[in-house]
DSSP file (Angstrom, degrees, kcal/mol; ACC not computed):
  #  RESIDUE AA STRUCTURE BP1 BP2  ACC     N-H-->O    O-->H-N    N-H-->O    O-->H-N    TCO  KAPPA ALPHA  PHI   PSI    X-CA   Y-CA   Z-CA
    1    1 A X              0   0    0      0, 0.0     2,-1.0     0, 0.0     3,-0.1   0.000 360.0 360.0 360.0 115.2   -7.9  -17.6   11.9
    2    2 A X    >   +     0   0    0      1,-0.2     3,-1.6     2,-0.0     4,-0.4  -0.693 360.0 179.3 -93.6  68.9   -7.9  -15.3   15.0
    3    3 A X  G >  S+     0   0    0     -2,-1.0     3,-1.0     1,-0.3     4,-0.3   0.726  83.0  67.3 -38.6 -46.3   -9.9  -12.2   13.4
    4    4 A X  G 3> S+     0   0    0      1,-0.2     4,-3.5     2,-0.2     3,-0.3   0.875 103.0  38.0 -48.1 -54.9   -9.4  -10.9   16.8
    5    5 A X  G <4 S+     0   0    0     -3,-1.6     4,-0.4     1,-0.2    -1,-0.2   0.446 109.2  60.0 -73.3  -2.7   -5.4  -10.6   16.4
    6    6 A X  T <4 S+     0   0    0     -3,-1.0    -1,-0.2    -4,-0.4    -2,-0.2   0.398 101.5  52.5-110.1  14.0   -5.4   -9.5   13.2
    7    7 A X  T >> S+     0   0    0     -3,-0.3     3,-1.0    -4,-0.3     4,-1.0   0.723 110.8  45.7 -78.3 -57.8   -7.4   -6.4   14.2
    8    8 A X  H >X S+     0   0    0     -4,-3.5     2,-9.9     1,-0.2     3,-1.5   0.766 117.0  51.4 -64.6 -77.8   -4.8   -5.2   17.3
    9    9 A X  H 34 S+     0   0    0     -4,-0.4    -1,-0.2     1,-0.4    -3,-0.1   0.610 122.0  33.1 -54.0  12.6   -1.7   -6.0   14.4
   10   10 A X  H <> S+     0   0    0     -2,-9.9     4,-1.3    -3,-1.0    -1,-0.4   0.763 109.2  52.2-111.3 -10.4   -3.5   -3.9   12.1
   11   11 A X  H << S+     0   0    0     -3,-1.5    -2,-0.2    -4,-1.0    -3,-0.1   0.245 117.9  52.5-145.9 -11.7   -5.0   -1.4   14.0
   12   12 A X  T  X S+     0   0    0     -4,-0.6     4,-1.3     2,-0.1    -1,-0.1   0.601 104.2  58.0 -91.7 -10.0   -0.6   -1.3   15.3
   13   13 A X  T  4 S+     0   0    0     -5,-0.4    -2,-0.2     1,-0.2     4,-0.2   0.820 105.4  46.3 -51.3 -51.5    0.4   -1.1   11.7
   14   14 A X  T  X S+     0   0    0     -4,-1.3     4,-0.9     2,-0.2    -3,-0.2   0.544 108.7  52.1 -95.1  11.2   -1.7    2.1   11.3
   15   15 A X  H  > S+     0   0    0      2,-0.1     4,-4.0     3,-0.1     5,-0.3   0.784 112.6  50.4 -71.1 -45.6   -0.4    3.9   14.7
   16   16 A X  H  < S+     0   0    0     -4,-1.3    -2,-0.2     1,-0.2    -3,-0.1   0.725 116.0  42.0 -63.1  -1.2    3.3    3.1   13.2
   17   17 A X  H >> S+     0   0    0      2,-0.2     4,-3.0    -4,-0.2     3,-0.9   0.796 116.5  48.8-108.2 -36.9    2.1    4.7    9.9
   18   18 A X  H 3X S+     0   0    0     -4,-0.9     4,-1.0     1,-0.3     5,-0.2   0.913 108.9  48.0 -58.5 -43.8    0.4    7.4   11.5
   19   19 A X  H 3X S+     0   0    0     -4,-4.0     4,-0.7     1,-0.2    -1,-0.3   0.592 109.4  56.4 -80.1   4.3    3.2    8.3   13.6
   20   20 A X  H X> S+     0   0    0     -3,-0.9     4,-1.9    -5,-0.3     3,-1.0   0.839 111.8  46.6 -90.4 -55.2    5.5    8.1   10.3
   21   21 A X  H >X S+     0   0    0     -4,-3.0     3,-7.3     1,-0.2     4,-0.9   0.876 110.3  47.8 -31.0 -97.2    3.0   10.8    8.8
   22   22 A X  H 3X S+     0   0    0     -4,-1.0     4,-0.8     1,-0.3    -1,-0.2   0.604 118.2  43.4 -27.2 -26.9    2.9   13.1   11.9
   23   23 A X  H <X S+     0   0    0     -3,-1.0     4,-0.9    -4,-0.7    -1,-0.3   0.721 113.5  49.2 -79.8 -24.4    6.9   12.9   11.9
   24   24 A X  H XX S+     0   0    0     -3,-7.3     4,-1.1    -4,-1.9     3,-0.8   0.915 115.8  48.6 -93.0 -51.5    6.7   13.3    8.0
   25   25 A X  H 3X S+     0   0    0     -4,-0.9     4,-0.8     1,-0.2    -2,-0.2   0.645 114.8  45.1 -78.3 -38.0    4.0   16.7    8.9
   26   26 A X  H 3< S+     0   0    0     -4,-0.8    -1,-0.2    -5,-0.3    -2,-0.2   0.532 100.5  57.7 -43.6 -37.5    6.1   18.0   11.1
   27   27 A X  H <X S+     0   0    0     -4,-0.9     4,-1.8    -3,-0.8    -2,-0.2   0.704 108.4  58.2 -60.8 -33.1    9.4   17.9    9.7
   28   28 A X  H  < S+     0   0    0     -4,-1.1     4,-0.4     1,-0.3    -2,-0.2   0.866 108.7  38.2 -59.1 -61.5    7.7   19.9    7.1
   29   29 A X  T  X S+     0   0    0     -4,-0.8     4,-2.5     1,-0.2     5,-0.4   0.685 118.4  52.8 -81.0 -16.3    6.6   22.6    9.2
   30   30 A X  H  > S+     0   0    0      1,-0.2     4,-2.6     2,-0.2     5,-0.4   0.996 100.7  59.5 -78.3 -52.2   10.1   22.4   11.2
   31   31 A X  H  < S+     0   0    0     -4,-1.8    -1,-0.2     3,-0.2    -2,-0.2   0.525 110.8  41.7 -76.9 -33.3   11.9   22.6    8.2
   32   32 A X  H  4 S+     0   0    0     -4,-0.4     3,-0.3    -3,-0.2    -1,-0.2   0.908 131.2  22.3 -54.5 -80.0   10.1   26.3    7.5
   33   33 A X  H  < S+     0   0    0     -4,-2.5    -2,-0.2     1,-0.2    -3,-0.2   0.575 136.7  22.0-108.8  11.4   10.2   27.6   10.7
   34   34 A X    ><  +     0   0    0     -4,-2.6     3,-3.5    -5,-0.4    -3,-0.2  -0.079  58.6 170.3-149.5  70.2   13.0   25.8   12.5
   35   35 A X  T 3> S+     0   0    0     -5,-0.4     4,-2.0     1,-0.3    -4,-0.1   0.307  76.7  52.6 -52.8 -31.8   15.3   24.4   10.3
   36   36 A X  H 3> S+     0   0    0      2,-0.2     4,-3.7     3,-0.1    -1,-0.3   0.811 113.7  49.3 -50.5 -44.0   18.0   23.3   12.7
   37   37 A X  H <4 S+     0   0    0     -3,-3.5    -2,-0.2     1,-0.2     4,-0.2   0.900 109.1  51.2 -60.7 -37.3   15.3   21.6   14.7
   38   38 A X  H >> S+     0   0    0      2,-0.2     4,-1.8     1,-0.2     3,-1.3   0.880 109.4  47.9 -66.4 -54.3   14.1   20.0   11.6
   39   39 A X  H 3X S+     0   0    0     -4,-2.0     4,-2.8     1,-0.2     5,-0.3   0.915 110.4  52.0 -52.1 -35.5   17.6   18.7   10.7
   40   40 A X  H 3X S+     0   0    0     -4,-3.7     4,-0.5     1,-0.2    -1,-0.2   0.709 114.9  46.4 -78.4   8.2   18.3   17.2   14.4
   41   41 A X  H <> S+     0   0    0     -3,-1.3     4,-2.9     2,-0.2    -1,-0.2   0.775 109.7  49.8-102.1 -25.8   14.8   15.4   13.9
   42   42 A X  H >X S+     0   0    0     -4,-1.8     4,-2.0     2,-0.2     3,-0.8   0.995 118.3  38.8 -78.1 -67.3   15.5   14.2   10.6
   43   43 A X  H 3X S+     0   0    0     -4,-2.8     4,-0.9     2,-0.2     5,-0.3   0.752 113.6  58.6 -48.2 -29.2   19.0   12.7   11.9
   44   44 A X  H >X S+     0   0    0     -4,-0.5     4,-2.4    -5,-0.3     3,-0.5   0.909 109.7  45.4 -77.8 -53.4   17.0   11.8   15.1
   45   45 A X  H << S+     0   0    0     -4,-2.9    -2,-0.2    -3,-0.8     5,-0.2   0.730 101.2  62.7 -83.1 -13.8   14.7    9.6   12.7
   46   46 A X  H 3< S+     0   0    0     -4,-2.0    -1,-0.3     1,-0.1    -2,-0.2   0.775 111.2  35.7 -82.0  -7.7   17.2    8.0   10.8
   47   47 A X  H << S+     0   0    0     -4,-0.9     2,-0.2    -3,-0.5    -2,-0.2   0.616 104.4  82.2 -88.4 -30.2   18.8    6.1   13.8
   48   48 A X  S  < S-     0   0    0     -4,-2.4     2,-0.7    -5,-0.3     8,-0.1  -0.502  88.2-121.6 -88.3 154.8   15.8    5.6   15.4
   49   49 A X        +     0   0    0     -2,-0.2    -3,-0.1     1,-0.2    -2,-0.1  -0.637  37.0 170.2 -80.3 116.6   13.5    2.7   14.3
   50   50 A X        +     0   0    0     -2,-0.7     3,-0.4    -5,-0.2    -1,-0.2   0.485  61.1  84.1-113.5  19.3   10.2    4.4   13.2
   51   51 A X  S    S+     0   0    0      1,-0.3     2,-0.6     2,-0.1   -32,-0.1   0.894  92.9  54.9 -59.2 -45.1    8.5    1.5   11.7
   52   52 A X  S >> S-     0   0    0      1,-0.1     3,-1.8     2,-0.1     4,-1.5  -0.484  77.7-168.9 -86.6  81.3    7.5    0.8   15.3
   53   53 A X  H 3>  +     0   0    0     -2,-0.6     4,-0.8    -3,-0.4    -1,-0.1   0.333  65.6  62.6  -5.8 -30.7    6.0    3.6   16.3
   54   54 A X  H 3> S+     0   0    0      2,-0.2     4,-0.5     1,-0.1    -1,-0.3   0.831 110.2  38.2 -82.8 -47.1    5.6    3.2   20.0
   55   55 A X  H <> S+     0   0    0     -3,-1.8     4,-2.3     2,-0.2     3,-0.5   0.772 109.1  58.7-101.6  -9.3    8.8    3.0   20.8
   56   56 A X  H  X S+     0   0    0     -4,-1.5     4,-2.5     1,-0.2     5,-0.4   0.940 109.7  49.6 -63.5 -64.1   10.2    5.7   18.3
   57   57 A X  H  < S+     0   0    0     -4,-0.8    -2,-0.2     1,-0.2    -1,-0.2   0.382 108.2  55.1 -47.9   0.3    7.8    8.0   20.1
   58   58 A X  H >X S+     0   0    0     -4,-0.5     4,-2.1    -3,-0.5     3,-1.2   0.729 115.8  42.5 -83.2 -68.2    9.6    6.4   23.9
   59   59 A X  H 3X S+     0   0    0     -4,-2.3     4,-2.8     1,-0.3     3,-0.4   0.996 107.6  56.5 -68.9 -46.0   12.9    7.5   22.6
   60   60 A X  H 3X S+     0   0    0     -4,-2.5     4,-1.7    -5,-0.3    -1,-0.3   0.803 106.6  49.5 -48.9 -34.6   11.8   10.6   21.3
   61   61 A X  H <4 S+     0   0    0     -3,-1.2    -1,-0.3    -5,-0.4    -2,-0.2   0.769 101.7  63.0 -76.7 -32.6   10.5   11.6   24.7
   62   62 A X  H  < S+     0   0    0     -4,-2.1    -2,-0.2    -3,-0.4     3,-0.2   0.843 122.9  24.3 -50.7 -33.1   14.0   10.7   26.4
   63   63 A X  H  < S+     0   0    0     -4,-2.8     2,-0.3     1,-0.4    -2,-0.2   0.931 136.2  13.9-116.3 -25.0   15.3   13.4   24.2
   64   64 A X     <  +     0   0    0     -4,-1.7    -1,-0.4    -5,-0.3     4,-0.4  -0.886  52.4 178.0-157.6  97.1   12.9   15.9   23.1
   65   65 A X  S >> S+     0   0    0     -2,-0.3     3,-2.6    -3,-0.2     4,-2.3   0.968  84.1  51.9 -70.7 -50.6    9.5   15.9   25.2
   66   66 A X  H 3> S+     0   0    0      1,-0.4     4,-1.2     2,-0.2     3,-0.1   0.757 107.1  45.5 -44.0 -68.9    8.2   19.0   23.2
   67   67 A X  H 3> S+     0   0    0      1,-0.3     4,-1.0     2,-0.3    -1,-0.4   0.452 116.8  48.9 -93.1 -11.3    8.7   17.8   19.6
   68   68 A X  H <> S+     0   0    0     -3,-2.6     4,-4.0    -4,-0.4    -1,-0.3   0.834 109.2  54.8 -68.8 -50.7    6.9   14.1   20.8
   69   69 A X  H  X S+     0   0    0     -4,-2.3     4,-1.7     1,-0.2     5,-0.3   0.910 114.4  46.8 -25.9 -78.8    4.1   16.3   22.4
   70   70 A X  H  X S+     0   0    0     -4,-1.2     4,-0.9     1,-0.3    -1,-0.2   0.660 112.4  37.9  -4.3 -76.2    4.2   17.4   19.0
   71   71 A X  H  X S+     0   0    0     -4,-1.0     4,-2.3     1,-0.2     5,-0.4   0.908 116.1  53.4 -68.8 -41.0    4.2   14.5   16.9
   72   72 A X  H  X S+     0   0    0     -4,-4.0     4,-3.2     1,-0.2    -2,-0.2   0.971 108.8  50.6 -61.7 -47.3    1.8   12.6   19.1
   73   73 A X  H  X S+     0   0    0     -4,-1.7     4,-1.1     2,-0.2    -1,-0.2   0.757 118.9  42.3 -70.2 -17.8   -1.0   16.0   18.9
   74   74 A X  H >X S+     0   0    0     -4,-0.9     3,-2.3    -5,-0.3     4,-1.0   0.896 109.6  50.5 -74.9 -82.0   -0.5   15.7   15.1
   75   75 A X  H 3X S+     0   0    0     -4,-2.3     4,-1.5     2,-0.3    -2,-0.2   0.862 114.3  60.0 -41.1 -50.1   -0.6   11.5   14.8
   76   76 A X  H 3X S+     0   0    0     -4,-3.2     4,-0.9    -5,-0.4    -1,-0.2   0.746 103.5  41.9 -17.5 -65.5   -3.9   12.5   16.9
   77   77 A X  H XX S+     0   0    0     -3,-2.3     4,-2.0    -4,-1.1     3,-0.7   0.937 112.4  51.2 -62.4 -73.7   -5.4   14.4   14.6
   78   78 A X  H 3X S+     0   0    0     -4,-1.0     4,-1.7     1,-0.2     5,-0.2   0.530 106.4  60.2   2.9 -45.1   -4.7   12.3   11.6
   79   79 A X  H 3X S+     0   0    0     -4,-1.5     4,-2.8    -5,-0.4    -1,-0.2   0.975 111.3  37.5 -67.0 -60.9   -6.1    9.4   13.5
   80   80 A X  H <X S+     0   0    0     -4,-0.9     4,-0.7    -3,-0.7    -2,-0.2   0.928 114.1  54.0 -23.9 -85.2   -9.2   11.1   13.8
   81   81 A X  H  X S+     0   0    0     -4,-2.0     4,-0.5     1,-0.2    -2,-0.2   0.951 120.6  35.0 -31.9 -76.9   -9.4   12.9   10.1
   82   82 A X  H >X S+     0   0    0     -4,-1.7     4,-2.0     2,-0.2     3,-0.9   0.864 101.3  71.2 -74.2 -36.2   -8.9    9.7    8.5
   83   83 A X  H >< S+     0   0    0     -4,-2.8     3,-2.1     1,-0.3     4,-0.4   0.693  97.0  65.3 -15.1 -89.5  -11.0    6.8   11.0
   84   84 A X  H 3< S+     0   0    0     -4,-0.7    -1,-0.3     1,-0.3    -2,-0.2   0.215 114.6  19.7 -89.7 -37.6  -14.0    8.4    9.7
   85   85 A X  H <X S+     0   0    0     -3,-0.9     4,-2.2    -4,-0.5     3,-0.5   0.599 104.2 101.4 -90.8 -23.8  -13.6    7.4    5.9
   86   86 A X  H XX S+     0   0    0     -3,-2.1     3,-3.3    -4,-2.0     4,-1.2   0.810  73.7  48.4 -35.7-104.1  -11.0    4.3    6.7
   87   87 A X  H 3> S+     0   0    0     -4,-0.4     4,-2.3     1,-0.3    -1,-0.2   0.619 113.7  40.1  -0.9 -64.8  -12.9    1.3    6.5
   88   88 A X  H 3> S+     0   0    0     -3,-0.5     4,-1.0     2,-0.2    -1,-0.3   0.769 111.4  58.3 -82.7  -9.4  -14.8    1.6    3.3
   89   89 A X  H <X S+     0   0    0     -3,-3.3     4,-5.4    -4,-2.2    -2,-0.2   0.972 109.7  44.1 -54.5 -64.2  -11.9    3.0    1.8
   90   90 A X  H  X S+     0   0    0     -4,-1.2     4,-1.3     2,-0.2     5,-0.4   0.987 121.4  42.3 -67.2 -54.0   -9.8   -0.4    2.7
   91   91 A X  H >X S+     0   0    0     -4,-2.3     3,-1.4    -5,-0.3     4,-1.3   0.775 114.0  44.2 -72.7 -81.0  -12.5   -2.4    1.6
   92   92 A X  H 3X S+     0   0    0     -4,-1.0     4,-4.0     1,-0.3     5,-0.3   0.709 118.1  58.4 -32.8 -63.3  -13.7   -0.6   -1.6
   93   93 A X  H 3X S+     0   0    0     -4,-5.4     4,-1.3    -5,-0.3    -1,-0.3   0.715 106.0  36.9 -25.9 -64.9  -10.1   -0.7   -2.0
   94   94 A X  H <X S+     0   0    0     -3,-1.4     4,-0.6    -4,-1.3    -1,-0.3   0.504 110.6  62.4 -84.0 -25.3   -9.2   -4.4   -1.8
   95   95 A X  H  X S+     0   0    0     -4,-1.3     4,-1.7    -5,-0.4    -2,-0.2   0.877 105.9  41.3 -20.3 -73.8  -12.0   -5.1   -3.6
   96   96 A X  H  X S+     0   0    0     -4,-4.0     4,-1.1    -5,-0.3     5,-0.3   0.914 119.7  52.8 -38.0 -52.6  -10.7   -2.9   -7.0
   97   97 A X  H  < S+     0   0    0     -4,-1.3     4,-0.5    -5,-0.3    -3,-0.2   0.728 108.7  40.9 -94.0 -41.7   -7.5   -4.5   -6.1
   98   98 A X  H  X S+     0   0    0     -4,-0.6     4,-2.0     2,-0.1     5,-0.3   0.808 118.3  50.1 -85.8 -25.7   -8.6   -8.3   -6.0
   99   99 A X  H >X S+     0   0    0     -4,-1.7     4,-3.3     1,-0.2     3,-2.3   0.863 110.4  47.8 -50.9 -80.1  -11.0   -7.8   -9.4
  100  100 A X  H 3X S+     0   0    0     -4,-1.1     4,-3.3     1,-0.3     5,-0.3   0.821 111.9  54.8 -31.3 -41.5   -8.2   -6.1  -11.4
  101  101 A X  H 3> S+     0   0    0     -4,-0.5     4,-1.2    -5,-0.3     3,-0.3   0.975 114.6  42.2 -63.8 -44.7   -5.9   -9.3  -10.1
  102  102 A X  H <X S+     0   0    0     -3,-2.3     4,-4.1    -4,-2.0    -2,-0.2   0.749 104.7  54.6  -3.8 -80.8   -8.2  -11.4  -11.4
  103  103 A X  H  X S+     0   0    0     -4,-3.3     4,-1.5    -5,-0.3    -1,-0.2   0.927 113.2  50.0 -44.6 -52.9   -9.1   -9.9  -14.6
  104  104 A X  H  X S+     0   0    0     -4,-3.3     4,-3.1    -3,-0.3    -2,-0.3   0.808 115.0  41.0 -79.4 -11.5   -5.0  -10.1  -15.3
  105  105 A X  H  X S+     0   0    0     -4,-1.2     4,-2.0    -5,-0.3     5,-0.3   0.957 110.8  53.6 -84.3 -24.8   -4.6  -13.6  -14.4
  106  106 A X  H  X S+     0   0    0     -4,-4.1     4,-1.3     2,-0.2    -2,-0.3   0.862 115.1  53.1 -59.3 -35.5   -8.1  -14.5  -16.2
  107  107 A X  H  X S+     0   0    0     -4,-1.5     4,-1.9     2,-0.2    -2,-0.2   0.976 110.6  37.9 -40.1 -81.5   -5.9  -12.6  -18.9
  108  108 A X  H >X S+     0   0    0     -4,-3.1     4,-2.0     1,-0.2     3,-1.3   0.903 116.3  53.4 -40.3 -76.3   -2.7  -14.6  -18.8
  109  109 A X  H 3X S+     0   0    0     -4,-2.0     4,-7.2     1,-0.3    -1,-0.2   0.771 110.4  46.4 -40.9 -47.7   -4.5  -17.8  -18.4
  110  110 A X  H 3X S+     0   0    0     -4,-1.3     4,-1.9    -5,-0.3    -1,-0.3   0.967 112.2  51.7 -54.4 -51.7   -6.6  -16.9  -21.6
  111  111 A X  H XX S+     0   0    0     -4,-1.9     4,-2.6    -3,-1.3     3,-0.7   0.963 116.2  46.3 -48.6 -76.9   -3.0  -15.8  -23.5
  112  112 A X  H 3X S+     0   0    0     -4,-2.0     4,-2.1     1,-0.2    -1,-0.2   0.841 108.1  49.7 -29.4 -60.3   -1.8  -19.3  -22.5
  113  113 A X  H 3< S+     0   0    0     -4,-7.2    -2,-0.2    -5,-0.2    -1,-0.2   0.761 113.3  44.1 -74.3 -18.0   -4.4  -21.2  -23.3
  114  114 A X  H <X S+     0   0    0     -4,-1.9     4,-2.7    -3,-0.7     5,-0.2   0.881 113.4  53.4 -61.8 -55.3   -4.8  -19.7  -27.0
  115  115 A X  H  X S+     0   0    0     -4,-2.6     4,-1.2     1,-0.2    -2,-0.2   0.859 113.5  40.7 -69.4 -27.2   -0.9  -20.0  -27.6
  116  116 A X  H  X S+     0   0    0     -4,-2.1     4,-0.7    -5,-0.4    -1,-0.2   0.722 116.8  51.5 -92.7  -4.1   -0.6  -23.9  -26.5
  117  117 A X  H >4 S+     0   0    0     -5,-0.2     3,-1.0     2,-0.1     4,-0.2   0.964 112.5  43.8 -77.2 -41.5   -3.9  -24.5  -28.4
  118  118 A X  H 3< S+     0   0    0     -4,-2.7     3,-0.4     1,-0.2    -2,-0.2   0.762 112.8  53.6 -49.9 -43.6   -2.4  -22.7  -31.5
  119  119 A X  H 3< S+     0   0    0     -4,-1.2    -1,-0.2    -5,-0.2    -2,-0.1   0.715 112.2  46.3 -75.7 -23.5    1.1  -24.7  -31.0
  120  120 A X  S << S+     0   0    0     -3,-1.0     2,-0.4    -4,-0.7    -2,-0.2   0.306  97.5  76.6-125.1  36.8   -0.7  -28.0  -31.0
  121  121 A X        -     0   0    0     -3,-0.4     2,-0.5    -4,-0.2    -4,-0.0  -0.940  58.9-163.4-115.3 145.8   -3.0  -27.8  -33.8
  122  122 A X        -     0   0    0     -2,-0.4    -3,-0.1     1,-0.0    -4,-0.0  -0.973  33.1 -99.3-124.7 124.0   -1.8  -28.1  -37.3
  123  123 A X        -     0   0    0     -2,-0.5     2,-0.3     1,-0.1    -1,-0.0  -0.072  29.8-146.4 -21.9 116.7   -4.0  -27.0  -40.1
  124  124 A X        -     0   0    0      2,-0.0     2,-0.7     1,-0.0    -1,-0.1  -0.710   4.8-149.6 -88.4 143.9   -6.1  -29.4  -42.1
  125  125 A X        -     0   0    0     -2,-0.3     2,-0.2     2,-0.0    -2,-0.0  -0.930  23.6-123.0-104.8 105.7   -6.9  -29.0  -45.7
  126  126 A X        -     0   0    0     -2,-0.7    -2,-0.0     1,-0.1     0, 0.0  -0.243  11.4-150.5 -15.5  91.8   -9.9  -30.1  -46.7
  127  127 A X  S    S+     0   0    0     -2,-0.2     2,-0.6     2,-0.0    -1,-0.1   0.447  76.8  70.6 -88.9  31.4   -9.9  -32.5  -49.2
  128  128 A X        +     0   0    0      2,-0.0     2,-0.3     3,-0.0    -2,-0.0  -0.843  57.3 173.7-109.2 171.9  -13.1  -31.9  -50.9
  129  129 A X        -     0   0    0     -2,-0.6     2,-0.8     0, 0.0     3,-0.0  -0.892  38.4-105.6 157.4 122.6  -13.0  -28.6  -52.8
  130  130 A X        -     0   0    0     -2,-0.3    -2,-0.0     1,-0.0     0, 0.0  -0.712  40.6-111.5 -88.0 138.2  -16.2  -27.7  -55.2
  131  131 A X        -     0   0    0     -2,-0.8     2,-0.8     1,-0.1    -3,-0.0  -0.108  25.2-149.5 -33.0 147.5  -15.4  -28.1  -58.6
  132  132 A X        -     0   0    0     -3,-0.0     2,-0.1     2,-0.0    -1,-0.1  -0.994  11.5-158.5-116.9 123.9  -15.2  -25.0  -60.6
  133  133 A X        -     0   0    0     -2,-0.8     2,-0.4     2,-0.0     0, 0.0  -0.476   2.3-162.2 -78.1 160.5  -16.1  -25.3  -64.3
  134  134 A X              0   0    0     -2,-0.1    -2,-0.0     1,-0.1     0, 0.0  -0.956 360.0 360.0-141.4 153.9  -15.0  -22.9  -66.8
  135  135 A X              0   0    0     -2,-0.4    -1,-0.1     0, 0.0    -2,-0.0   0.353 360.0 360.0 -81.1 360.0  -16.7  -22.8  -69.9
């Protein structure tokens, strides 16, 4: 396990998610106060790939420096805002997240093991029985 590489390909997961935000935070505000801009960016972002981030933000400069200026000073900010709590979040997080799996398969398992015990037991009757008198 190369801890090292799974650091950069996460730590490029969240620029491409950040830069999805900051396009997502932007459209928003475009979409107020310059709603033509806002449609060619929304058309802009459905042909362009923004799951990679790096290179939406390459094309995006080919075509419109401002509104990448833009996105990037946003995706900036964001980066920032959120770093500071990130970590224990994703751990606290995946933590909750592995119990709770847990719990439901220790659930199922349980469910299982009750219904095939139930299916392969047959009720015994007991044949001693105390007498009852009557008088």
């Amino acid at each position: 396990m190369d801890l090292k590489q799974i650091a950069k390909d996460t730590a490029k997961t969240l620029q491409s998610y950040l830069t999805y935000q900051a396009v997502r935070v932007v459209l928003a505000q475009l979409n107020e106060t310059d709603p033509p801009l806002g449609f060619w960016l929304h058309h802009f972002s459905s042909r362009e790939k923004i799951q990679d981030g790096e290179a939406y933000i390459q094309a995006l400069f080919q075509e419109k420096q401002a509104l990448a200026l833009r996105i990037l000073t946003v995706r900036e900010h964001l980066a920032q805002e959120v770093t500071d709590f990130l970590p224990e979040m994703i751990c606290t997080g995946i933590a909750e997240a592995n119990m709770e799996h847990r719990r439901q398969q220790l659930e199922r398992l349980t469910q299982l093991n009750v219904s095939s015990s139930s299916l392969t037991q047959t009720p015994t009757v007991t044949e001693s029985q105390p007498d009852s008198q009557s008088s």
